[in-house]
C-alpha positions in Angstrom: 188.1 124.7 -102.7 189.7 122.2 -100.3 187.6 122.0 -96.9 189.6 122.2 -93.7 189.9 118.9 -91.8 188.5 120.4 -88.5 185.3 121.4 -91.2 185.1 117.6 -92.6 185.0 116.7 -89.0 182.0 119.0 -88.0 180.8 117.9 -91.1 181.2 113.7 -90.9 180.0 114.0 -86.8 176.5 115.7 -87.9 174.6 112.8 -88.9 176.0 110.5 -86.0 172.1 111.9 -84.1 170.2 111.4 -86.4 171.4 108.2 -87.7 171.0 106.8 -84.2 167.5 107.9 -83.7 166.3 106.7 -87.3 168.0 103.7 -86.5 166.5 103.2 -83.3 162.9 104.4 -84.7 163.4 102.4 -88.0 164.4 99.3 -86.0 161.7 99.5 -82.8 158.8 101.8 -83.9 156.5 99.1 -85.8 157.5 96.0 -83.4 157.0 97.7 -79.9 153.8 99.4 -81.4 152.1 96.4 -81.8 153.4 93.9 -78.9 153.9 97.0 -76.3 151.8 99.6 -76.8 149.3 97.1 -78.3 147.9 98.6 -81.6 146.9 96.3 -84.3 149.4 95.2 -86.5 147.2 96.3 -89.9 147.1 99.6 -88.5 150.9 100.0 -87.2 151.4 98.9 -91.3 149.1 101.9 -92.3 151.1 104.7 -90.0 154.0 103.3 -91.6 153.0 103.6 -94.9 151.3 107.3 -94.5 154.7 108.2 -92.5 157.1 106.9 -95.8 154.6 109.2 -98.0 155.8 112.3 -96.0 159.4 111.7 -95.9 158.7 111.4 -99.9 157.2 114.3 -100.4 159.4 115.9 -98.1 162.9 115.1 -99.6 161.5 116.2 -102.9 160.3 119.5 -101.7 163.2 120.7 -99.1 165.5 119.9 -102.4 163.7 122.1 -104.4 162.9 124.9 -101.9 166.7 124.8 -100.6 168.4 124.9 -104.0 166.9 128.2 -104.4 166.8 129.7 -101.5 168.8 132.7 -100.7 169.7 133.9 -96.8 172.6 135.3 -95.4 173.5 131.9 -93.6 173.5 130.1 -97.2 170.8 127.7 -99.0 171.2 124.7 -96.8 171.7 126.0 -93.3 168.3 127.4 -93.0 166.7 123.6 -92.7 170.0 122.3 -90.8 168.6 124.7 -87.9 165.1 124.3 -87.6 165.5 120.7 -88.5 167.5 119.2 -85.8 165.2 120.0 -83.3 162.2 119.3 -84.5 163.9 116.0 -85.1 165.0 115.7 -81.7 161.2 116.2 -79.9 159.3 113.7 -82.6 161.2 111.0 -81.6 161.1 112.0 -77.8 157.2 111.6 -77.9 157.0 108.5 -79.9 158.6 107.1 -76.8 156.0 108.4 -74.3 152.5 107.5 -75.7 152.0 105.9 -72.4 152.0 109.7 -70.3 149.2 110.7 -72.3 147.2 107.2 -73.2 146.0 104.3 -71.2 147.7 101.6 -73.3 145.8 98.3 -73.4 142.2 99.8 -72.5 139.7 97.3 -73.8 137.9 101.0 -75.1 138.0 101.3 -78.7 138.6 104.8 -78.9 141.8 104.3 -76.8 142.9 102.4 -79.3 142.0 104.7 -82.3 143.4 107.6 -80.0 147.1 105.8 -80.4 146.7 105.2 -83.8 146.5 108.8 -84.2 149.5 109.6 -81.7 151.8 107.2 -83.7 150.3 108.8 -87.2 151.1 112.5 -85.7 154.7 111.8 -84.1 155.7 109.1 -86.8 155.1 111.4 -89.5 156.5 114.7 -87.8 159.9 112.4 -87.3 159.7 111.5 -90.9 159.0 115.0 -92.2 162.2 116.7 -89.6 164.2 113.7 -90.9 164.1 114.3 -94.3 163.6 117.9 -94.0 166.9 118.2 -92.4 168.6 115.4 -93.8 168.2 116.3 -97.7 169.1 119.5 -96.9 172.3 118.5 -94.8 173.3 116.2 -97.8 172.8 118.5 -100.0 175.9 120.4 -98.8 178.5 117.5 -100.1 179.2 118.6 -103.7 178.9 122.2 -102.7 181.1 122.3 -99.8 183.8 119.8 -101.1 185.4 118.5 -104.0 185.3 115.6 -106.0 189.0 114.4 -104.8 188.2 114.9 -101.0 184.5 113.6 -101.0 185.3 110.2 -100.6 187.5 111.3 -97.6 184.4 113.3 -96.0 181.8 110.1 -96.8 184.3 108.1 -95.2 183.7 110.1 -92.1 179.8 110.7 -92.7 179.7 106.8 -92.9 182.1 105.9 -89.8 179.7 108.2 -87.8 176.5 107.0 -89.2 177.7 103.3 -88.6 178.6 103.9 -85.2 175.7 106.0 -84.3 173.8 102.6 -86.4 175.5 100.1 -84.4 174.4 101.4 -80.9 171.3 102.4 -82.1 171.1 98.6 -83.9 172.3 97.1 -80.4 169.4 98.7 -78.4 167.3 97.9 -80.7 167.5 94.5 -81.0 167.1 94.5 -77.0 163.6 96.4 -77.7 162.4 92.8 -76.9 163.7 92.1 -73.4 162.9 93.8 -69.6 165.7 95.5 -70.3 164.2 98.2 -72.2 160.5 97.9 -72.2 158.3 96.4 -70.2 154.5 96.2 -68.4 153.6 97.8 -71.3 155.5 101.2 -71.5 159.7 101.6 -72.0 162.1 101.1 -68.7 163.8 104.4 -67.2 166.9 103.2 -69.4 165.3 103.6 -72.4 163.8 107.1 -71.5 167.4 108.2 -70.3 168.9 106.8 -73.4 166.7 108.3 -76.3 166.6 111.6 -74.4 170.1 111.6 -74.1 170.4 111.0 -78.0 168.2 113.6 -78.7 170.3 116.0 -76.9 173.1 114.6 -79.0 171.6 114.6 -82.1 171.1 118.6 -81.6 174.5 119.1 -80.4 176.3 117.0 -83.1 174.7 119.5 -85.3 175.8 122.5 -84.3 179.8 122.0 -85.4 178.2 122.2 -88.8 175.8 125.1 -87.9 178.8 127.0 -87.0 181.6 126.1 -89.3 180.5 125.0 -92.8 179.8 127.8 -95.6 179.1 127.0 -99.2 181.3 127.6 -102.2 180.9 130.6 -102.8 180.3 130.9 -106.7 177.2 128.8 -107.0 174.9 130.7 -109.0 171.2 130.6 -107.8 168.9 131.1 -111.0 165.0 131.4 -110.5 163.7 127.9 -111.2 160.4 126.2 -111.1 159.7 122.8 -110.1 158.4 121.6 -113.2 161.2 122.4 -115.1 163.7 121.0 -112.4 161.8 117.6 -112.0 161.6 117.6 -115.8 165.6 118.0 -115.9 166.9 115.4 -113.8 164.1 113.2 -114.7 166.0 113.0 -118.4 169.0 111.8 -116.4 169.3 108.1 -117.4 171.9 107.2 -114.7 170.0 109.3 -112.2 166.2 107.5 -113.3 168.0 104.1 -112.8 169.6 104.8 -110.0 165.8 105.8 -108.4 164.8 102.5 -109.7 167.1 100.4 -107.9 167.2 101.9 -104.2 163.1 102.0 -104.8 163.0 98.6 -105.3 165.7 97.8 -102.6 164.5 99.7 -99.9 161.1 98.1 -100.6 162.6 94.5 -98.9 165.1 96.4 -96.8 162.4 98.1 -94.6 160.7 95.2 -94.6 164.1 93.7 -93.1 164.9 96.3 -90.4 160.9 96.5 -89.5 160.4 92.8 -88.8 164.5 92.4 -87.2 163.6 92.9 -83.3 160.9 90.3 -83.8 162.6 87.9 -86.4 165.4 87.7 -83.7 163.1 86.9 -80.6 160.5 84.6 -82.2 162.6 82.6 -85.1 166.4 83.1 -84.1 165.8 82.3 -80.6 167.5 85.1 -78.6 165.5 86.1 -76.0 168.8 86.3 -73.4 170.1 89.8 -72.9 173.6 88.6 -72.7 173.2 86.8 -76.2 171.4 89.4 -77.6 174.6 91.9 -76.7 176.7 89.1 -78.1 175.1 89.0 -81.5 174.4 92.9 -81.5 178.3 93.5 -80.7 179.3 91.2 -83.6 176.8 93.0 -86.0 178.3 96.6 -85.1 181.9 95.3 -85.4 181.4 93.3 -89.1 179.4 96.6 -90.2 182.6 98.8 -89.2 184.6 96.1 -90.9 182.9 95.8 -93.7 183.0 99.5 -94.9 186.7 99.2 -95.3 186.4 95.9 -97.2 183.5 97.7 -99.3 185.3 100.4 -99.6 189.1 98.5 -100.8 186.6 96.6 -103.6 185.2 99.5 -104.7 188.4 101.1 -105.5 189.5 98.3 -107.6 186.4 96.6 -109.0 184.0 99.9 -108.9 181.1 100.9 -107.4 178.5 98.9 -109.9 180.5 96.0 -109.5 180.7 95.8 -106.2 177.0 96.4 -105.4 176.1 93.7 -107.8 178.1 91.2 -105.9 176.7 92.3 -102.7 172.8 92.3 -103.8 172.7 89.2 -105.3 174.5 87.7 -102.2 171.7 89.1 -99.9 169.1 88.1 -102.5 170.6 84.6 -101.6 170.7 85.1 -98.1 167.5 86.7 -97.8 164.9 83.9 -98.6 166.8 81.4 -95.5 164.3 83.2 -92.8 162.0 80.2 -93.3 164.9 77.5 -92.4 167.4 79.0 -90.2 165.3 78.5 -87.5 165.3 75.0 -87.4 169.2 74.7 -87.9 170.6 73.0 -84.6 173.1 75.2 -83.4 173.4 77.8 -80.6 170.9 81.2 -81.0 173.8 83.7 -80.9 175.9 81.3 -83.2 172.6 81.4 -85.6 172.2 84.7 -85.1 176.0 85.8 -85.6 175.8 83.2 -89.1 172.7 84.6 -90.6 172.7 88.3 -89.4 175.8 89.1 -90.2 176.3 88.5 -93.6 173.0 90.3 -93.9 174.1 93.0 -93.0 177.1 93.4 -94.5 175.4 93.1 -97.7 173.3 96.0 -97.2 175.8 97.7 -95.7 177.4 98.1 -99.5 174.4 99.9 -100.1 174.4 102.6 -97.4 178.0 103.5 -98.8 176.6 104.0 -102.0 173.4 106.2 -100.9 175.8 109.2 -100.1 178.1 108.7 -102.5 176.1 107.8 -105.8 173.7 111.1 -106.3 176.5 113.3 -105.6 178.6 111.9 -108.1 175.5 112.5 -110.1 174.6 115.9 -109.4 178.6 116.6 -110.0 178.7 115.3 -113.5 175.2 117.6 -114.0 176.6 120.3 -112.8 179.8 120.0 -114.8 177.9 119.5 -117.9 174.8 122.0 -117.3 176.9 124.5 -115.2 174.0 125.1 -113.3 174.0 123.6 -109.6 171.0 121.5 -108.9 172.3 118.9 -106.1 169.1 119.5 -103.7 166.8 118.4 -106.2 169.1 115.4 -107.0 169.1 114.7 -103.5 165.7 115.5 -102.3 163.3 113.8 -105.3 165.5 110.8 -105.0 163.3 110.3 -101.7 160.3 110.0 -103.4 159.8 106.9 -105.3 162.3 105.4 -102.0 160.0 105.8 -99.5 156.8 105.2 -101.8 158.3 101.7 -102.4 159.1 101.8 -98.5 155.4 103.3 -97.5 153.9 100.1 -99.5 156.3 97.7 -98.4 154.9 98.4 -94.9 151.6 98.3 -95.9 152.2 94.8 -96.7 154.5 93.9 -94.2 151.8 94.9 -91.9 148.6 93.0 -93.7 151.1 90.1 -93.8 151.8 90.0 -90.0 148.2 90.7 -89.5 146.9 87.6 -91.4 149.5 85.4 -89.4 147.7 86.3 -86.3 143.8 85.7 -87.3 145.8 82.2 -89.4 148.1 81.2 -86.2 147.0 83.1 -83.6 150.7 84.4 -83.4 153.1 86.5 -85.5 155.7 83.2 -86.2 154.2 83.0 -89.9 155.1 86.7 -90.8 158.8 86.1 -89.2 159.4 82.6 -91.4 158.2 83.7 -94.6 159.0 87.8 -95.4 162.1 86.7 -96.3 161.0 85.0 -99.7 158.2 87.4 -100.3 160.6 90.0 -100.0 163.3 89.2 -102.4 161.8 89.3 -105.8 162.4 93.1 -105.6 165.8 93.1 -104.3 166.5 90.7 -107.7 164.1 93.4 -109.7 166.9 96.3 -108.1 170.0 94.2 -109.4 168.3 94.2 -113.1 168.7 97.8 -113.3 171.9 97.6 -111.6 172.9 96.4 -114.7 171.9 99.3 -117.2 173.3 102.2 -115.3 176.6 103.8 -114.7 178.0 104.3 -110.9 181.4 105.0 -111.7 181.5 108.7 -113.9 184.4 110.6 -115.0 184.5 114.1 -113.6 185.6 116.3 -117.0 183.6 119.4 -117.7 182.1 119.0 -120.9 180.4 121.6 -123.9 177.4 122.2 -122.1 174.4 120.4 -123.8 171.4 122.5 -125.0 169.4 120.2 -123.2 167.9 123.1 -120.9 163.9 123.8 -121.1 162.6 127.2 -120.6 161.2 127.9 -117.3 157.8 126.3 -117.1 
C-alpha cells in the first residue's frame, strides 16, 4: 500500500507542534524554574526526574493499550485525538505559575506550592506527550511501506527540525528581557507558546482526518506479559534500548543545562548574538540531516552513528575549557554548539527510523503486528536513564551553589561527568544490527502462549 503524497504530508506536518513545545519545555523548563520562578535547583532535579518516570511508563502503556485496541477510527487515532490537546494546555500552564503563585515569597509553603505546580503540569506534559506521541509513531510501519518510509521520516524530520530550531532559538533567549523577566515570562513569550499550542492542535488534525491504517492488520487478544516477554527476546531491539538509554542519559543532561551553559560559560548574554548563534544552529541542523542522511545511504546507519557518538563523546568533555578560549561569544558559541549538535542530530534521525525497521522485520518474521509495543516500551528504560540523569544534574547544580555560591561549577564540569555514558551507548553500538533486510521469513515458533 503506497500512501498518497498529500497523506505523507498530513502525516510529516503532525509532529512539527509538538516538537516545538517539547523543544521549548525540554530546553527552558528546568533553567527558568530555578533562576525565574525561583525554586531550588535539588527540587527542579526531582520534578524532572518524577516527570521522565511518567513519560516511561506512559510510552510503554499507550503501545500496549493501542496495539490492541479496536474502534471505528482505527488503533492509533483514538490517542492522536485526545492527545493533542491535552498536550497543548500542559504546556500553556507551565508558562503561567505566576497567575496563580506569588513567585519569590520568602514563605515556605509558597515555595512547596510551586514545586507541586511544576510536578502536576510537568508531568501531565510528559504523560500527553508520550501518550500521543507513541501512539502517533506507531502509525509508520502500518500506514506506509518499507520503500516509502524513509521518504515520510524525511518529512517527519524536516518538520520536527524546523519546529526544533525555532523552538531551540527561543530557547536559548529564555535568558534575556526578551522573554522573561521581573520574575514571570514577557507578553512575547505568552503570545508565542499560546500560539504554538494552537498550532500544535491544528497540525494534528490533517492526520486526524486523512490517515487510515492498512487495512489487513490482524488484532489478536494479547497480554502484556506475553508482549513485553516477546520483544524483550529481540537482541537488536534490547541493544538498541541500551544505547538511546544511555545516550539520552547525557543528552538531557545537555539540552537541560544549554540556556544556562550559553549565558554563564559561553558568554552570550546579547540578544542579537544569541539570534546569531541560534540561527547558525537551526541552519547546520537542517544541513546536517541531508549530510546524515547521504552517509547513511552509503556507509549505513550503525556506521554512521558510530562516527557521530564518538565525535560528540569528544566534543562533549570541552565545557570546562571553552570558556576560557579568547575569541568572540557568538564565534565560541557557533565553534562549540554547532558541532554538538550536529552530532546528536544523527541520533534524532535514527529514533524514528530504527524501531520501525525493527518492528517491520518482527512483523515479517512473526506475522503478527506489534509496532506500538516496539515503540511505546522503548520509552521506558529512555526516560528512566533521563528521570535519573536529572536527578543528578540537579544535585550537581545544587552543590555548586552551597560550594560557589553560583551555578558556574555545574556549567564547567557536566560536560565530563556526562560522557562516560555516551562512550557506554557506543559499546553497544557495536553488537547490534541497524541496517536489516526486509525478506519475510518461515515464521519462528518462538511465540509463548498468552500469559
Amino acid at each position: 500500500m503506497m500512501l498518497p503524497f498529500y497523506k505523507k504530508i498530513s502525516y510529516g506536518m503532525g509532529r512539527f507542534g509538538s516538537s516545538f513545545l517539547l523543544s521549548l519545555v525540554g530546553l527552558t523548563s528546568f533553567y527558568i524554574y530555578s533562576t525565574v520562578f525561583l525554586l531550588s535547583w535539588w527540587l527542579n532535579g526531582f520534578v524532572q526526574f518524577i516527570g521522565y518516570l511518567v513519560i516511561g511508563i506512559t510510552h510503554w502503556l499507550t503501545g500496549y493499550y493501542s496495539d490492541g485496541l479496536q474502534t471505528r477510527y482505527g488503533r492509533r487515532k483514538p490517542f492522536v485525538i485526545i492527545g493533542a490537546p491535552g498536550l497543548a494546555i500542559a504546556a500553556i500552564f507551565l508558562f503561567i505559575p505566576h497567575f496563580f503563585i506569588p513567585i519569590g515569597s520568602p514563605i515556605p509553603e509558597f515555595q512547596w506550592l510551586l514545586f507541586a505546580f511544576y510536578l502536576t503540569f510537568l508531568c501531565l506534559f510528559k504523560f500527553f506527550y508520550a501518550f500521543l506521541l507513541t501512539a502517533f509513531q506507531a502509525w509508520l510501519p502500518e500506514i506506509t511501506d518499507e520503500d516509502e518510509r524513509p521518504v515520510v521520516s524525511s518529512m517527519q524530520n524536516t518538520s520536527n527540525w524546523i519546529a526544533n530550531g525555532i523552538g531551540g532559538v527561543i530557547g536559548l533567549l529564555a535568558s534575556t528581557p526578551l522573554f522573561f523577566a521581573a520574575g514571570a515570562p514577557t507578553m512575547l513569550m505568552l503570545i508565542i507558546v499560546f500560539s504554538f499550542a494552537g498550532i500544535e492542535i491544528l497540525f494534528y488534525l490533517p492526520s486526524i482526518a486523512f490517515i487510515r491504517e492498512k487495512p489487513d492488520i490482524i488484532i489478536p487478544k494479547r497480554s502484556i506479559k506475553r508482549e513485553t516477554s516477546i520483544i524483550l527476546r529481540n537482541r537488536n531491539y534490547v541493544g538498541w534500548l541500551m544505547t538511546v538509554g544511555f545516550l539520552s542519559f547525557t543528552f538531557v543532561a545537555i539540552t537541560a543545562n544549554l540556556v544556562g551553559f550559553i549565558e554563564n560559560v559561553i558568554g552570550l548574554i546579547d540578544v542579537a548574538e544569541l539570534i546569531a548563534v541560534a540561527l547558525s544552529l537551526l541552519i547546520s541542523l537542517m544541513a546536517f540531516l541531508y549530510v546524515w542522511a547521504a552517509l547513511i545511504k552509503r556507509i549505513g546507519k550503525r556506521r554512521s552513528m558510530i562516527i557521530a557518538m564518538l565525535i560528540l563523546a569528544l566534543i562533549l568533555p570541552l565545557t570546562i575549557w571553552i570558556g576560557a578560549i579568547p575569541i568572540s561569544p557568538v564565534l565560541k558559541g557557533i565553534v562549540y554548539l554547532v558541532p554538538l549538535a550536529a552530532c546528536m542530530a544523527n541520533y534524532y534521525i535514527m529514533s524514528y527510523v530504527v524501531p520501525a525497521d525493527i518492528a517491520h522485520v518482527d512483523e515479517l518474521e512473526s506475522g503478527e503486528s506489534r509496532s506500538g509495543m516496539y515503540t511505546g516500551f522503548l520509552g521506558v528504560p529512555l526516560n528512566v536513564f533521563q528521570a535519573f540523569s536529572s536527578l543528578l544534574l540537579g544535585y550537581v547544580m545544587d552543590l555548586s551553589v552551597i560550594l560557589t555560591g553560583t551555578e558556574i561549577l555545574g556549567y564547567l564540569w557536566f560536560g565530563p561527568i556526562f560522557t562516560p555514558t555516551l562512550i557506554i551507548s557506543i559499546i553497544f553500538l557495536l553488537f547490534i544490527n541497524l541496517d536489516p533486510t526486509f525478506k519475510p521469513e518461515q515464521k519462528p515458533e518462538r511465540l509463548a502462549e498468552e500469559g
